[in-house]
KEMIZA-689553 format. One line per 2 residues: for each residue x, y, z of C-alpha. Coordinates in pm, 1 decimal, always signed. Example, Ala and Ser with C-alpha at 12.3 -4.5 7.8 and 13.67 -1.06 7.14 Angstrom:
BEGIN
+1230.0,-450.0,+780.0; +1367.0,-106.0,+714.0
//
This chain:
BEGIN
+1439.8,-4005.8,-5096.3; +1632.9,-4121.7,-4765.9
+1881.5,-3894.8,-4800.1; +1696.3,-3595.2,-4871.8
+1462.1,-3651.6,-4575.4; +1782.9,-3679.8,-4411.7
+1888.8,-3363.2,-4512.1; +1551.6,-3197.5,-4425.4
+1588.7,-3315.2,-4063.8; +1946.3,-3161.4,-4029.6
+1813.9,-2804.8,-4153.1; +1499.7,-2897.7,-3901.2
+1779.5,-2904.6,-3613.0; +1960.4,-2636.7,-3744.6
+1613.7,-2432.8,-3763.5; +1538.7,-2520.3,-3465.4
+1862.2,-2499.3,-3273.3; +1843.4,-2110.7,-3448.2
+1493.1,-2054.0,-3299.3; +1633.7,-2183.7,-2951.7
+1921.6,-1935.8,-2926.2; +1714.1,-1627.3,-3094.6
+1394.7,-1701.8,-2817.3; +1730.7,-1723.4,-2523.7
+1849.0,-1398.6,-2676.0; +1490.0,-1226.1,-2641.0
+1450.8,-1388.3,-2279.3; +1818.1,-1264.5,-2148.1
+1704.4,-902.3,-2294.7; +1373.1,-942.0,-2112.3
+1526.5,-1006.4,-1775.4; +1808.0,-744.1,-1812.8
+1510.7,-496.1,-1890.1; +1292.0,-617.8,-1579.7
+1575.1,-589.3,-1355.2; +1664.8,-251.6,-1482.2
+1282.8,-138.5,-1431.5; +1311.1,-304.5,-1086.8
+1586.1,-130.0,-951.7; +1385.7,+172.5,-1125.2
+1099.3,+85.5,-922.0; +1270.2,+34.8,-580.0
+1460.7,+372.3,-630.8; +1138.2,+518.7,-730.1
+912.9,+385.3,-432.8; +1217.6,+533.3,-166.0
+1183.1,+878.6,-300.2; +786.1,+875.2,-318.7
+812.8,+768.5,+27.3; +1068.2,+1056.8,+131.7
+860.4,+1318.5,-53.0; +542.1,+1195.9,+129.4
+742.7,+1258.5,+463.1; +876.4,+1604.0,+364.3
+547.0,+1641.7,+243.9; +394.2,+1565.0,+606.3
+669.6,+1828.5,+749.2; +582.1,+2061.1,+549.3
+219.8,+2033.5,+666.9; +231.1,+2019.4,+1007.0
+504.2,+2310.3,+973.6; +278.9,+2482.8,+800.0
+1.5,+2441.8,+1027.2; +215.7,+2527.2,+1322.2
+325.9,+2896.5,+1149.8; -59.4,+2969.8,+1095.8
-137.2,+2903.5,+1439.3; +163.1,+3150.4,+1525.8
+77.1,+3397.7,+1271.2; -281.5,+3401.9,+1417.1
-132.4,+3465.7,+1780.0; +107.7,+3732.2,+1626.8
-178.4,+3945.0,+1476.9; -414.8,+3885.1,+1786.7
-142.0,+4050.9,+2018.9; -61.9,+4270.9,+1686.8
-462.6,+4391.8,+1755.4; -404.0,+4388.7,+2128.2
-109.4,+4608.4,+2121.1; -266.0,+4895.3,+1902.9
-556.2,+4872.4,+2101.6; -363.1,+4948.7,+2418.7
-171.7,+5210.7,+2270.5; -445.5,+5392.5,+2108.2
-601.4,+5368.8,+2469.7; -293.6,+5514.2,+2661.4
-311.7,+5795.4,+2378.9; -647.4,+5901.9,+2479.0
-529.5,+5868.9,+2829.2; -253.6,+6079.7,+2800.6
-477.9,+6313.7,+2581.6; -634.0,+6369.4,+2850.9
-409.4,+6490.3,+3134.0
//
């Protein structure tokens, strides 16, 4: 009997030395794939935070060509006002 509980012990080890390197295996994978999504991550984050600048340019350019398309089609107004008053002037004469 001593020698087969013997033998049981070895293929315990060898079980267990088995189970050791498979669970290392799975934990090197595991950090390879969280550093790859953390370099994903940190890229990602960088060009959400560029696109929320250009996004801010783009909004306060915006705004800035409405307020200059509104002055444009005031003076626009302005102008064919005063020329449709120097018509009726010269009209006139």
């Amino acid at each position: 009997m001593g020698n087969s509980t013997g033998g049981d012990t070895g293929s315990d080890d060898a079980a267990k030395e088995s189970q050791k390197r498979r669970i290392q295996m799975e934990l090197l994978i595991l950090d390879s794939d969280t550093r790859k999504l953390t370099t994903e991550k940190t890229t990602l984050d960088a060009e959400l935070r560029k696109l929320r600048q250009d996004g801010e340019r783009i909004r306060l350019n915006l705004d800035s060509k409405k307020k200059r398309y509104d002055i444009v089609v005031r003076e626009i107004a302005s102008k064919e006002e005063d020329t449709k008053h120097l018509k009726k002037k010269l009209n006139t004469l």
